[in-house]
C-alpha positions in Angstrom: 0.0 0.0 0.0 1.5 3.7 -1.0 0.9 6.6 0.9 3.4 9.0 -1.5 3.4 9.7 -5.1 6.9 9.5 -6.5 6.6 12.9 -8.7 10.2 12.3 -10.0 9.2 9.2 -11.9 6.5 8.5 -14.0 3.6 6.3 -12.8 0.2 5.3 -14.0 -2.8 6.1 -11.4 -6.2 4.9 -11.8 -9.7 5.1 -10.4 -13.3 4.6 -11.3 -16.6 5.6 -10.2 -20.0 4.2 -10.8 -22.6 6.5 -11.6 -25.3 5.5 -9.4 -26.4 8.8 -8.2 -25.5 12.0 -6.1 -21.9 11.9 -4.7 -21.9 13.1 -1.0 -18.9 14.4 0.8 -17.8 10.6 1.9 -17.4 10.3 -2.1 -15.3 13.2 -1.6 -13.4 13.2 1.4 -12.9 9.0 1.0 -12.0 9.4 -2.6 -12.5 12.1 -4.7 -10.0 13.7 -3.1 -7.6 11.9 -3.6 -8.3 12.2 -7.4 -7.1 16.0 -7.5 -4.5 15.4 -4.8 -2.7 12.7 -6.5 -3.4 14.0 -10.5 -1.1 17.4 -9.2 1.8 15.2 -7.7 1.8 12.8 -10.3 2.7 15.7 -13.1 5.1 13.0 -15.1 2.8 10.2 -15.3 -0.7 9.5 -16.3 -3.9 9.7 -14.6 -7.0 7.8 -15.7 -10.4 8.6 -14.2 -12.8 6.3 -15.5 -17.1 6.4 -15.4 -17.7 2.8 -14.9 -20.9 2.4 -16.5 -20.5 -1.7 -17.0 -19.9 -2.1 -13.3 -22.8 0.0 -12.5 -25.5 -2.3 -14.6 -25.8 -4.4 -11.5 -28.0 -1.5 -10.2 -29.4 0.7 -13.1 -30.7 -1.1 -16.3 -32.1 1.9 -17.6 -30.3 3.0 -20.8 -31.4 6.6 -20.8 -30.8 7.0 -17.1 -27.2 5.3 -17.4 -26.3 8.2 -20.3 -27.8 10.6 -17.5 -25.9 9.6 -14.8 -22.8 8.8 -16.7 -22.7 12.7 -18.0 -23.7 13.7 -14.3 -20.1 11.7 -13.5 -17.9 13.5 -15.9 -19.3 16.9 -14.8 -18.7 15.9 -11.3 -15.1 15.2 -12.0 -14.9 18.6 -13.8 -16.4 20.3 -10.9 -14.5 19.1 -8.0 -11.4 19.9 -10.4 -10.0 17.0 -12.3 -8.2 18.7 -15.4 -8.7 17.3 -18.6 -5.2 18.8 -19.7 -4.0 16.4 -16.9 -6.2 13.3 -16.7 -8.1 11.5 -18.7 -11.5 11.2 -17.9 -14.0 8.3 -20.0 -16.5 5.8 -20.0 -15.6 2.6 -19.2 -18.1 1.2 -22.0 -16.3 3.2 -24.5 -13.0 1.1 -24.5 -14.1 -2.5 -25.5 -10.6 -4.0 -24.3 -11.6 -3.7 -20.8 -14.7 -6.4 -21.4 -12.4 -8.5 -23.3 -9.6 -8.9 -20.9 -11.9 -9.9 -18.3 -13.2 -12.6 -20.4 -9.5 -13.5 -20.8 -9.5 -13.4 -17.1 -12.4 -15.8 -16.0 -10.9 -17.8 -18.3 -8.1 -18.6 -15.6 -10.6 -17.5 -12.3 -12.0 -20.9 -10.5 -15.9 -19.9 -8.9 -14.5 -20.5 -5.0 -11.6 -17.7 -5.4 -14.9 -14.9 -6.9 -17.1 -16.4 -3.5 -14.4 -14.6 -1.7 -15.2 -11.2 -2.8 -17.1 -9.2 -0.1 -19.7 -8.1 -2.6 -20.9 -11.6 -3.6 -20.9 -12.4 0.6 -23.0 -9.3 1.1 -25.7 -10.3 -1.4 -25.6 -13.8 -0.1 -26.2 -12.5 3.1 -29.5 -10.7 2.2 -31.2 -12.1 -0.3 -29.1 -16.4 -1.3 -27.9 -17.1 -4.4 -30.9 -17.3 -6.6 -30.7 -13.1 -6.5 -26.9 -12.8 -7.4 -26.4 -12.3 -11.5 -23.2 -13.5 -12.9 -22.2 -9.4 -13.7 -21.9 -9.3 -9.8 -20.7 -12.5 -9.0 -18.1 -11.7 -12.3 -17.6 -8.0 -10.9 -14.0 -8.7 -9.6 -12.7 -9.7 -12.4 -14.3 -6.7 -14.6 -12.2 -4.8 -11.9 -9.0 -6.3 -12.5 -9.1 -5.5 -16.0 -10.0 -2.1 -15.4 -7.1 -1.4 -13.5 -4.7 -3.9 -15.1 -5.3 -2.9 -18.2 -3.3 0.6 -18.2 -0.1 -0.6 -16.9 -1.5 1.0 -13.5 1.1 1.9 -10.2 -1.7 3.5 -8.5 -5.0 2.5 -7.5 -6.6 5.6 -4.8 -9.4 3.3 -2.9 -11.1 3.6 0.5 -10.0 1.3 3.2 -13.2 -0.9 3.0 -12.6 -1.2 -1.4 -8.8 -2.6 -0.8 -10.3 -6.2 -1.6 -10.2 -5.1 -5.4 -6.6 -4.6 -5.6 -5.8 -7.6 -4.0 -7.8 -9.5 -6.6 -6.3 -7.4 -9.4 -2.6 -8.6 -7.9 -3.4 -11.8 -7.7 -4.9 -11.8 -11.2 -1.9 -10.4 -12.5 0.2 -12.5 -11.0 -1.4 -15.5 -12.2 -1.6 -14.4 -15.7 2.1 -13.8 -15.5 2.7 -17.3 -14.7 0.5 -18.6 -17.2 1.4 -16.9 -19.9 4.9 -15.1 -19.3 6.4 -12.8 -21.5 8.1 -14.0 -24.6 11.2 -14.7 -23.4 10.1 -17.0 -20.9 10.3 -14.6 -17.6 7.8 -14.2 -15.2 10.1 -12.6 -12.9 10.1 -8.9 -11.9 6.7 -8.2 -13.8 5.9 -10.6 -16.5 2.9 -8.8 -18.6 0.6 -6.7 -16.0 2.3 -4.7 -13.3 1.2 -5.4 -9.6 -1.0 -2.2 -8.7 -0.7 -0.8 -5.3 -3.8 0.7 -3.2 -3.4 4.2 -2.1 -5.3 5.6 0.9 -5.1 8.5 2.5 -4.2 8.2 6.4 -6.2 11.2 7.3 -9.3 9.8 6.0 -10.5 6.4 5.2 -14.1 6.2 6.5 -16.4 9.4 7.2 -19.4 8.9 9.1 -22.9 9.6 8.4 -25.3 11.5 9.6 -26.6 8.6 12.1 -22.9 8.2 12.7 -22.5 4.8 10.9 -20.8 4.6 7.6 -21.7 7.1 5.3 -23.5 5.5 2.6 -26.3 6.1 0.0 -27.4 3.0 1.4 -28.2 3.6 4.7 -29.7 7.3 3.7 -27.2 9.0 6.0 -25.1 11.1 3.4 -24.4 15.3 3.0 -24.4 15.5 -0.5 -21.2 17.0 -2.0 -23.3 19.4 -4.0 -25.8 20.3 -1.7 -27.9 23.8 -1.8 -27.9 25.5 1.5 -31.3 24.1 2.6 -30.4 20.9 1.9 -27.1 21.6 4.2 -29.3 22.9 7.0 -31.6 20.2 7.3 -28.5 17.2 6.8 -26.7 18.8 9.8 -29.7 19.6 12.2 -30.7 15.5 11.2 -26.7 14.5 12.8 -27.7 12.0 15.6 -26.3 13.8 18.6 -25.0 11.2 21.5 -27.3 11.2 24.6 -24.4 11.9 27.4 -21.3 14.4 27.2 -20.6 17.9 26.1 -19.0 17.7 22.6 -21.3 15.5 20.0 -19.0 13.2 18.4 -20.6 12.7 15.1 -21.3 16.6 14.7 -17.2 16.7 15.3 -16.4 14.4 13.4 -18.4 15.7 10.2 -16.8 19.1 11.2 -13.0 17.8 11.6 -13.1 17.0 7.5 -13.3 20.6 6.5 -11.8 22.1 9.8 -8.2 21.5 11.7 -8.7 19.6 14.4 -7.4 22.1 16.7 -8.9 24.9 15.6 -12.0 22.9 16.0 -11.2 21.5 19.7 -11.4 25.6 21.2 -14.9 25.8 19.6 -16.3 23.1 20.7 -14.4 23.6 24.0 -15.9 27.3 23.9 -19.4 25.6 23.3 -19.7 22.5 25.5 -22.9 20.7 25.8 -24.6 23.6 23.1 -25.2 21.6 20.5 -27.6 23.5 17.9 -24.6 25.8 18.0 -22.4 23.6 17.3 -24.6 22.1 14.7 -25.5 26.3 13.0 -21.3 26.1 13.0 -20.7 23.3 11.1 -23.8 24.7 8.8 -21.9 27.3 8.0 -18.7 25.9 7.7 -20.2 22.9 5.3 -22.1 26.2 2.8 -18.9 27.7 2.4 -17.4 24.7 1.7 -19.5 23.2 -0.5 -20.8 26.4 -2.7 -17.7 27.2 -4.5 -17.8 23.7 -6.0 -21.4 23.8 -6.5 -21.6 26.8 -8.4 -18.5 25.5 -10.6 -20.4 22.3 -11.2 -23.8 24.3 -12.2 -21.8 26.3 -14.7 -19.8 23.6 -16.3 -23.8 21.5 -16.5 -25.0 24.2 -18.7 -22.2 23.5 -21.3 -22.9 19.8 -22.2 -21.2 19.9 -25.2 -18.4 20.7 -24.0 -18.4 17.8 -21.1 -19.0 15.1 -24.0 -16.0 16.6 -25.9 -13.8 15.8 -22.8 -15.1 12.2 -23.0 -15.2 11.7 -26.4 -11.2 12.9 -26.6 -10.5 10.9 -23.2 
């Protein structure tokens, strides 16, 4: 696992998003920050930021709302300030290589290594085997090619996604015994480079507004692009703990956008007042949040624009 770039050298990073919906701020602060972070230190390499529209037709089997939401994906990118003069930004569905080497790649996957992924345990877990499609039972292998298919050093996950490089190392390693490289070697690479996770040690998981995971799932998000209302009424929904002066969740919510320190004489200042606290970290989330709203609203009314960056990606 990396927690540097090497900016002297050049490396290959890549990431990919499903477009499933609304991003909220554990989008951003568990990953899509990462995306800018790492596309400015990694100046001599490339960066590949990828809408992964095949991965996300588990969920949405809507053609017309996939096109949506993939378009709503790019402009996200755009607005949270991915460069397309440093990055490459596309649609997964637009480069058929990446469905043909995972086809290559079941071909040497046996079904009890895939019944280890987390995602085909989940869906056991809540609804048996009769409800799990091949695409997700196949997803990790879709994955692999993702990645291994640019040549990648870099892969920025969260701490709970670090499952999928594994899988893609393993992959790659087995491919590189299989078939080695013309002359023979497998050693020191063979044909697919051994990605490494990147997470940030700041921030792996952000809690929710009910203080479990943030998740679209569990209904519990701040949405990266929020309008002020919306703002308000997340924050004064934050599940506030029943004892003690300083409400951990509101804090830890607040500590993403805030230093820590600077935060610790507020809430020090304000013990036991939580709507105060809570009209505080209102604020502090608007100002936050409107500069990259208002970017993402302006770059929405130029569509054309947005589908040139992904046509050219």
């Amino acid at each position: 696992m990396k927690n540097v770039i090497d900016s002297e050298h050049s490396q290959t990073i890549f990431s990919g998003v499903k477009p499933t919906g609304r991003p909220h701020i554990g989008n951003y602060f568990g990953a899509m920050r990462q995306f800018v972070k790492l596309q400015e230190e990694n100046k001599n390499g490339e960066n590949y930021f990828c809408i992964v529209d095949y991965h996300a037709l588990n969920l949405i089997q809507n053609a017309e709302e996939m096109r949506h939401l993939s378009l709503d994906v790019a402009i996200d990118f755009l607005a949270i300030g991915i460069d397309p003069k440093k990055s490459v930004i596309f649609k997964q569905s637009d480069v058929s290589e990446h469905t043909e080497l995972a086809w290559i790649f079941d071909t040497i996957t046996t079904v009890p290594y895939l019944k280890r992924a987390h995602a085909y345990k989940d869906a056991m877990t809540k609804g048996g085997e009769e409800n799990i499609s091949v695409g997700l039972f196949n997803y990790p292998m879709l994955m692999a090619a993702d990645i291994l298919l640019y040549d990648t050093d870099i892969v920025p996950v969260g701490q709970d996604q670090k499952q999928h490089i594994e899988f893609a190392r393993d992959t790659a390693e087995k491919f590189n015994r299989i078939f080695p490289t013309q002359d023979g070697s497998t050693l020191g690479g063979g044909v697919f480079k051994l990605p490494e996770a990147y997470i940030m040690k700041d921030v792996e998981t952000v809690p929710g507004i009910d203080g479990q995971k943030m998740s679209k799932s569990y209904n519990n998000t701040i949405s990266l692009f929020a309008s002020d209302e919306e703002i308000e009424k997340s924050v004064l929904s934050i599940v506030t703990d029943s004892d003690g002066e300083v409400p951990q969740n509101v804090f830890a919510i607040h500590s993403l956008i805030k230093p820590e320190k600077e935060l610790k004489k507020i809430y020090e200042e304000n013990k036991g007042k939580y709507k105060v606290l809570k009209d505080i970290l209102i604020e502090d989330l608007k100002n936050f949040i409107r500069p990259m709203r208002e970017r993402r609203e302006e770059i929405a009314k130029d569509l054309d624009f947005v589908n040139k960056v992904l046509t050219e990606g």
